[in-house]
KEVEXDO-101558 format. One record per residue (C-alpha): residue number from 1; x, y, z. Coordinates in nm, 2 decimals. Layout:
- NUM/X/Y/Z
...
This chain:
- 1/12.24/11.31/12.70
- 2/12.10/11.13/12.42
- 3/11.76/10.95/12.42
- 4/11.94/10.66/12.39
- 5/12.17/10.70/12.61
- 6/11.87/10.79/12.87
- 7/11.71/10.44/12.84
- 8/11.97/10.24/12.78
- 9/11.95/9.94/13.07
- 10/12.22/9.66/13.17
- 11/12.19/9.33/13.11
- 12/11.99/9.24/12.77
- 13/11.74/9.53/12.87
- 14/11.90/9.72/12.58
- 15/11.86/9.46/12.34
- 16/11.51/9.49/12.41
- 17/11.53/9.91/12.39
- 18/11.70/9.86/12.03
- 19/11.46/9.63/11.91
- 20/11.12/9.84/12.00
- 21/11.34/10.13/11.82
- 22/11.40/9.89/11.55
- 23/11.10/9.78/11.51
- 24/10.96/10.10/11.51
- 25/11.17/10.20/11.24
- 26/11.09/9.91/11.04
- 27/10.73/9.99/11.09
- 28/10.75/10.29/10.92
- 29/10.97/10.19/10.60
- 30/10.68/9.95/10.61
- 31/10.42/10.18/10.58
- 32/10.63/10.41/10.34
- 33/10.67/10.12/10.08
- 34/10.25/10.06/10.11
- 35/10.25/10.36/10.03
- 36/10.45/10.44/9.77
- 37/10.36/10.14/9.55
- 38/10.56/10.03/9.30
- 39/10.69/10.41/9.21
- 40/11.00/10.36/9.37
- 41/11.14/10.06/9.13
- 42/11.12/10.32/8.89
- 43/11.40/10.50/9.06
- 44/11.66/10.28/9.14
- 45/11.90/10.09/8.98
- 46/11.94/9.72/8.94
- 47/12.28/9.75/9.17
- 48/12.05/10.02/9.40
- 49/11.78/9.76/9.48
- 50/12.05/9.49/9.50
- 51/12.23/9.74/9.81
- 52/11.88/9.75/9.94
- 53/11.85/9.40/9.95
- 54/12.16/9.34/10.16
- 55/12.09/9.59/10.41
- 56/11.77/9.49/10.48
- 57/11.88/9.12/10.49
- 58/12.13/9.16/10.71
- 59/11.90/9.40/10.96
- 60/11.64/9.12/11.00
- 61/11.94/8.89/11.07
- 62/11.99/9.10/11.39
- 63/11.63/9.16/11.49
- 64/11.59/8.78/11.46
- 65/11.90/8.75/11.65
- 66/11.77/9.02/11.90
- 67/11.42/8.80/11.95
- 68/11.62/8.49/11.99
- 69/11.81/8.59/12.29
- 70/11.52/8.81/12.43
- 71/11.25/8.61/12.42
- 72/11.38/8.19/12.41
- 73/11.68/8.16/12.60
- 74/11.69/7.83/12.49
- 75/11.80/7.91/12.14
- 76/11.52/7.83/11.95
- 77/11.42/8.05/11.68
- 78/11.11/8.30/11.69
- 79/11.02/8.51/11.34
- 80/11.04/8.83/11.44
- 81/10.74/9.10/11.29
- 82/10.69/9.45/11.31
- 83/10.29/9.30/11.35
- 84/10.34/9.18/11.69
- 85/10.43/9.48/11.81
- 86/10.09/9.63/11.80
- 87/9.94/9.29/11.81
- 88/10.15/9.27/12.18
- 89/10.01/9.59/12.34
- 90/9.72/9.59/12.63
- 91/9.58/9.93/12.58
- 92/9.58/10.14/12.28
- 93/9.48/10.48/12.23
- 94/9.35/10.63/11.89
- 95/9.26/11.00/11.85
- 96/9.00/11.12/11.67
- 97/8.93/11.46/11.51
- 98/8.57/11.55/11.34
- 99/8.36/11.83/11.31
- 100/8.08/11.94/11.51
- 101/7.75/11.77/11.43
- 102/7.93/11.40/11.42
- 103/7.94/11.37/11.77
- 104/7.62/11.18/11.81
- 105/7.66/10.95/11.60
- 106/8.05/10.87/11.67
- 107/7.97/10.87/12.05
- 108/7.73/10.56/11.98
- 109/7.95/10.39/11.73
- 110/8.29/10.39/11.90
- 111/8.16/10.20/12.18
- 112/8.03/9.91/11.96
- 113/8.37/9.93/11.76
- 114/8.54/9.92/12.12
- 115/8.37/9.59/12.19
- 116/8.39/9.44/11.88
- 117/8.81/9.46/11.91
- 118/8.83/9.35/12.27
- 119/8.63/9.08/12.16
- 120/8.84/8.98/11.85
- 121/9.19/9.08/11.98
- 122/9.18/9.14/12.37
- 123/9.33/9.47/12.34
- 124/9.18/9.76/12.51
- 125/9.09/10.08/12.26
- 126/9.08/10.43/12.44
- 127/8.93/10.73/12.20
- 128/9.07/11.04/12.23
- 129/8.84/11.22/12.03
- 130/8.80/11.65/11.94
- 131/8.51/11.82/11.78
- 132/8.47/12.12/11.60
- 133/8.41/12.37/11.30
- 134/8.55/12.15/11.00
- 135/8.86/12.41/10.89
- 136/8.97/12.47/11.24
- 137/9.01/12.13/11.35
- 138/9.22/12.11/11.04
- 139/9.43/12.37/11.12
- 140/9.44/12.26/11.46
- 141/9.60/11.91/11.33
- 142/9.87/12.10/11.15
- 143/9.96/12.39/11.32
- 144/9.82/12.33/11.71
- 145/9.94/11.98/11.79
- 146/9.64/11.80/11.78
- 147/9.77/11.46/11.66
- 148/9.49/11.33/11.50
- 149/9.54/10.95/11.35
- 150/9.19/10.97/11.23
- 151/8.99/11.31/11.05
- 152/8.62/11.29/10.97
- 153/8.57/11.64/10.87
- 154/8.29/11.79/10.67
- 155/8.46/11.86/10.32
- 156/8.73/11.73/10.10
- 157/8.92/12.01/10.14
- 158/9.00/12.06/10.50
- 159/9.18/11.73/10.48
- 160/9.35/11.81/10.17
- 161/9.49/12.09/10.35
- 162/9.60/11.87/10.66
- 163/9.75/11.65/10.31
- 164/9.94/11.96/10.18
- 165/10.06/12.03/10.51
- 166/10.29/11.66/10.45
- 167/10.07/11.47/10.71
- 168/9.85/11.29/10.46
- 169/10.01/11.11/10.19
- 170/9.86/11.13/9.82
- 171/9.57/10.94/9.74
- 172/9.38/10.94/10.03
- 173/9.07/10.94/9.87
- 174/9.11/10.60/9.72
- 175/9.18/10.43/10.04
- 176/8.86/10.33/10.16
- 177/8.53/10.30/9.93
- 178/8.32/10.56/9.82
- 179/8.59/10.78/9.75
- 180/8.66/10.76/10.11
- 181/8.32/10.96/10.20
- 182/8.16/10.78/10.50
- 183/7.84/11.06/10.61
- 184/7.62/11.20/10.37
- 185/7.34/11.46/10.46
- 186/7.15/11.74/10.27
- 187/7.08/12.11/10.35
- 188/6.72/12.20/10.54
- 189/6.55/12.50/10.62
- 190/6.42/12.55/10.95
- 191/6.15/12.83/11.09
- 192/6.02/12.95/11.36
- 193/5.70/12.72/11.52
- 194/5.43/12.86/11.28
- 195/5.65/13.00/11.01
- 196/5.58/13.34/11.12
- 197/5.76/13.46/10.82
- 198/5.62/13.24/10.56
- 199/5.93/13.07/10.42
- 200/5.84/12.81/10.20
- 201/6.16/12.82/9.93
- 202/6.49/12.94/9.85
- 203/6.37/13.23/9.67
- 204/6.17/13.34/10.04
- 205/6.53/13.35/10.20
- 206/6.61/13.68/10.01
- 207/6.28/13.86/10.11
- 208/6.32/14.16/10.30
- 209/6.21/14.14/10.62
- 210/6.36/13.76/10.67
- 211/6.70/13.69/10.94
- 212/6.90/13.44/10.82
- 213/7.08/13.17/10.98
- 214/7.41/13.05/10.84
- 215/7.77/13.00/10.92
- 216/8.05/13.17/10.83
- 217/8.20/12.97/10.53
- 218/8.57/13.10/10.57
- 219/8.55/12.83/10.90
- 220/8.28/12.61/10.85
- 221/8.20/12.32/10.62
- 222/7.81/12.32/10.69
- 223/7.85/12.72/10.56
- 224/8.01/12.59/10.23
- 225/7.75/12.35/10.17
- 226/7.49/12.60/10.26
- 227/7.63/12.88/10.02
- 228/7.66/12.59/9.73
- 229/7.32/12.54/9.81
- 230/7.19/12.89/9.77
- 231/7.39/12.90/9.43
- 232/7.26/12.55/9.27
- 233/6.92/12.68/9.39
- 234/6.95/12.98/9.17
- 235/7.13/12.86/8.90
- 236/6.84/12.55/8.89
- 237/6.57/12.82/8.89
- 238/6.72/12.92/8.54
- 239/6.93/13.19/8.66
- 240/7.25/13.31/8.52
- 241/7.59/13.38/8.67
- 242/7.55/13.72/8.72
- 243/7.20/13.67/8.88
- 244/7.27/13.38/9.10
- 245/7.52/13.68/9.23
- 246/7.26/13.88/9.30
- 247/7.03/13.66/9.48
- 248/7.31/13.50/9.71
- 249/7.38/13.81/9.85
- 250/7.04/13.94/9.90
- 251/7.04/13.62/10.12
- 252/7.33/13.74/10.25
- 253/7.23/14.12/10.33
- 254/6.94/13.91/10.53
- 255/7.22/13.75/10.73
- 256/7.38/13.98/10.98
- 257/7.58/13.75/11.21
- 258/7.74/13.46/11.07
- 259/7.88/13.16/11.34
- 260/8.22/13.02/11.33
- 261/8.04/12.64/11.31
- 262/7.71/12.47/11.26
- 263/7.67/12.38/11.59
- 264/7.70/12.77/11.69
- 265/7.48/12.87/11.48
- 266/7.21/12.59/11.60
- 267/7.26/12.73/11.92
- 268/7.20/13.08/11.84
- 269/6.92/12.99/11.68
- 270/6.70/12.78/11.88
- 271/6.88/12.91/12.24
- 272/6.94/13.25/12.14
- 273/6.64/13.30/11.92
- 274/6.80/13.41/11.66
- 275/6.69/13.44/11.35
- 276/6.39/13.35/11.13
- 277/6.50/13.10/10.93
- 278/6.83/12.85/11.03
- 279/7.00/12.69/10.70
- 280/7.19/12.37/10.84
- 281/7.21/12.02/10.77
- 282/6.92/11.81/10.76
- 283/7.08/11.52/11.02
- 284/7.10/11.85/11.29
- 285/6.75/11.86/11.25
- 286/6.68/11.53/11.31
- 287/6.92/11.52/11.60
- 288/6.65/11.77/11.77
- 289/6.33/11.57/11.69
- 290/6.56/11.29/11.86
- 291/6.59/11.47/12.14
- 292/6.20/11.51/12.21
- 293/6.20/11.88/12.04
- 294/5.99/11.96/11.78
- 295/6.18/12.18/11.52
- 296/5.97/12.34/11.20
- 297/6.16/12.26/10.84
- 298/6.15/12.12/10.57
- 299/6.38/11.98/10.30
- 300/6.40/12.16/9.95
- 301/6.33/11.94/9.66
- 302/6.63/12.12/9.52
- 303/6.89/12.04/9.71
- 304/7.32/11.97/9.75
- 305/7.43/11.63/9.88
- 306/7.66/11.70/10.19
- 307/7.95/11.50/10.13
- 308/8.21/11.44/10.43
- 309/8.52/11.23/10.41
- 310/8.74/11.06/10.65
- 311/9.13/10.95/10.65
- 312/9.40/10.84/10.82
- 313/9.68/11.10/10.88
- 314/9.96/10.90/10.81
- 315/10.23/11.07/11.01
- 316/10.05/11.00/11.35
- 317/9.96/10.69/11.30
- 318/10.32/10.62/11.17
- 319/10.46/10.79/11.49
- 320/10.20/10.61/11.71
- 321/10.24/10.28/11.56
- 322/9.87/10.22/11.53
- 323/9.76/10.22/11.18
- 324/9.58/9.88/11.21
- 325/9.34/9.96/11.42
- 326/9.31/10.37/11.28
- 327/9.21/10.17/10.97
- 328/9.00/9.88/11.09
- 329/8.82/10.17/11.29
- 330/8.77/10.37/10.92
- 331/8.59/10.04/10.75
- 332/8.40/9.98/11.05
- 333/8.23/10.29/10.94
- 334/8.15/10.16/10.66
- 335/7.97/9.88/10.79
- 336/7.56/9.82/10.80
- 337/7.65/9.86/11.19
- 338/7.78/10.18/11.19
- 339/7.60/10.29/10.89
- 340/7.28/10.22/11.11
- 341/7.37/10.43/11.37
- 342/7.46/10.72/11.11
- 343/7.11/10.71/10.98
- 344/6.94/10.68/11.26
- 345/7.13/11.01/11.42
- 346/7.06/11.20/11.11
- 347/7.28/11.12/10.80
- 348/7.14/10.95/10.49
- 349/7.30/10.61/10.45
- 350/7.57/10.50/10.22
- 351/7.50/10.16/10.25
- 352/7.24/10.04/10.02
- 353/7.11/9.75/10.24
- 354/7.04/10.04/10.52
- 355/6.94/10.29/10.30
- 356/6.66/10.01/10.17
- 357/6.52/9.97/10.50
- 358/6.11/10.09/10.51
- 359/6.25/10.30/10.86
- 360/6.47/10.52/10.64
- 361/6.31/10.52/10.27
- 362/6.04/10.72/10.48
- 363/6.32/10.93/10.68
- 364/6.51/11.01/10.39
- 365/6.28/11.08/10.10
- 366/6.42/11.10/9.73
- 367/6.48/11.45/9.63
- 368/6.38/11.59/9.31
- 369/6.72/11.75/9.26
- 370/7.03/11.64/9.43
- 371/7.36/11.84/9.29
- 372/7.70/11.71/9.38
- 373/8.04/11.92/9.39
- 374/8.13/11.70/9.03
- 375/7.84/11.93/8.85
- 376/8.04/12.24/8.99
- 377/8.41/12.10/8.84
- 378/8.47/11.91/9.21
- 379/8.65/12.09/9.52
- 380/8.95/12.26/9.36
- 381/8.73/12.45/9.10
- 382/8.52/12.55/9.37
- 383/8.73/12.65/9.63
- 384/8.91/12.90/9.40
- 385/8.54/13.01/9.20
- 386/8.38/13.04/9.53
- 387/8.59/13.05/9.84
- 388/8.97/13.15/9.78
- 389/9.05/13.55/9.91
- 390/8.91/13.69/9.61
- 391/8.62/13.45/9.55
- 392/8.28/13.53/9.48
- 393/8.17/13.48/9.88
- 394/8.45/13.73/9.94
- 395/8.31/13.96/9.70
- 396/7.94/13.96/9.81
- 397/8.11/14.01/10.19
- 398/8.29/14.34/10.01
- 399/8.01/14.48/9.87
- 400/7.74/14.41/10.17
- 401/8.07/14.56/10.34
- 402/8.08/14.86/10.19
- 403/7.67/14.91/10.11
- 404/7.67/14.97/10.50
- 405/7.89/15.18/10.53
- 406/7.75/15.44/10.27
- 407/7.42/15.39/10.43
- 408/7.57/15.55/10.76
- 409/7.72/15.87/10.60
């Protein structure tokens, strides 16, 4: 039996059934066209559009009709809109997906967004919301079910993956301002209370001797950044290719256990004592001060901007029928409200009138040296230089790999 045969009721209960459908439907060719532009003009002929036309003329003809008996038994007429359907509903749910270290600040800002709604459209919002490394939670949107309408994840390219998988549409990045990249932070260095081991600089990361603390970057963004980090910090220092090699992986020989996720490796650090020196973003180090503990770092003057992106993945929200509010929640975000709450759990603001603010000029002090993923030919050049099967991080892994092993024969 047929879901429409299932919920099909007597009486003008099934005019009501086809219209939700309907509507539904409509919703989506809605959303499609946004999309899409003007591209499709460019595809169809004059008699194609005209067939088009028709169709959906005569369709609204029957919704309207639909709304007219439904809703005023009376006869007079109601313009029907796909708007009211969302605009109609009590509760709504939206489900968020982000990585690890986002948690603090989204569990202060989704409340005030919550209010804010209720306020403006007496509809109750429910967050559904999952945290994780950056590339898992992407994979677990595509391949594990986890229906996320909205993705702040920690780089560019774990959402174009979630795009190639057909569940972002093209362009994503120009949706929202700032090329849609709502966090910013920048890579610290923390030590051990006293620096026991002396680490003042990059270069003090490849002494031997020194444990270091990093993620694994085949699942975590806070391990790519850190590894871009370590690279821009030699290449800075006037190194060339082939001995920025060599001093990444003399970081990396110092680095014998590598976390799935920044938040692991935090953990194994200050709960596990772990290591003598924990490379992670600056706003989880300021999450601990927060928190009454006293963690020793600092913040190179050479440095990599942390750049982290958020979208809307356009087949849930379609399926859900709640892309309003997935984007009204996005450019709240963007707001000196929420951009206050980022900066004051961690993350360097994006908004210029928070970023001004005495508070956070002393917080977030200038750098002498901020490289972005455009000096290194952006996320695609990257990804295949750095972190593709047979990238260079694959080939330091491979020859630490196999250094060890002669060692034990």
């Amino acid at each position: 039996m047929s879901k429409w045969q299932r919920t099909k009721k007597p009486g003008t209960d099934w005019i009501r059934e086809f219209q939700t459908y309907f509507v539904k439907a409509l919703q989506a060719i809605g959303q499609w066209s946004r999309k899409a532009g003007k591209k499709w003009l460019n595809r169809y002929s004059l008699g194609g559009f005209l067939s088009l036309f028709l169709v959906g003329t005569t369709l609204s003809v029957v919704v309207a009709a639909s709304n007219t008996s439904i809703s005023n038994p009376s006869g007079a007429i109601h313009s029907g809109n796909s708007h009211n359907l969302i605009a109609q509903q009590k509760n709504i749910k939206l489900n968020l997906v982000s990585f690890s270290v986002t948690k603090a600040a989204h569990d202060k800002i989704i409340p005030r967004f919550v209010e804010k709604w209720k306020k403006e459209r007496q509809q109750n919002i429910t967050f559904q919301q999952s945290y994780g490394a950056s590339s898992p939670q992407a994979l677990a949107v595509i391949e594990r079910g986890l229906e996320a309408d909205v993705v702040h994840l920690s780089l560019a390219p774990d959402i174009q993956k979630i795009e190639r998988a057909g569940l972002i549409q093209p362009g994503w990045e120009k949706e929202f301002q700032n090329n849609s990249i709502v966090s910013k932070s920048v890579v610290a260095i923390v030590t051990r209370q006293g620096n026991p081991k002396g680490i003042k600089t990059w270069e003090d990361l490849a002494n031997k001797g020194v444990n270091v603390m990093t993620p694994n970057p085949i699942t975590s963004g806070s391990a790519r950044w850190n590894f871009l980090a370590f690279w821009n910090a030699a290449i800075k220092a006037g190194r060339d290719e082939s001995k920025a090699l060599d001093f990444v992986s003399n970081i990396y020989k110092n680095t014998p256990n590598l976390p799935e996720s920044a938040r692991n490796a935090t953990d194994a650090f200050f709960k596990g004592g772990e290591g003598d020196a924990l490379i992670t973003y600056e706003n989880e180090v300021i999450l601990k001060a927060l928190s009454s503990e006293k963690p020793s770092y600092f913040i190179p003057d050479v440095n990599f901007s942390i750049d982290n992106p958020v979208a809307i993945v356009d087949k849930n929200v379609d399926k859900h029928g709640n892309r309003e509010v997935a984007e009204a929640f996005i450019q709240y975000l963007y707001t000196p409200e929420a951009q206050q709450i980022f900066a004051e759990t961690g993350y360097r603001p994006i908004d210029s009138s928070v970023a001004q603010k005495k508070e956070f000029v002393n917080k977030y002090p200038r750098l002498k040296s901020l490289a972005t993923t455009n000096d290194y030919g952006g996320w695609a050049a990257i990804q295949k230089k750095f972190f593709d099967d047979d990238g260079i991080f694959a080939k330091i892994i491979s020859n630490i790999n196999t250094s060890a092993n002669k060692s034990l024969h």
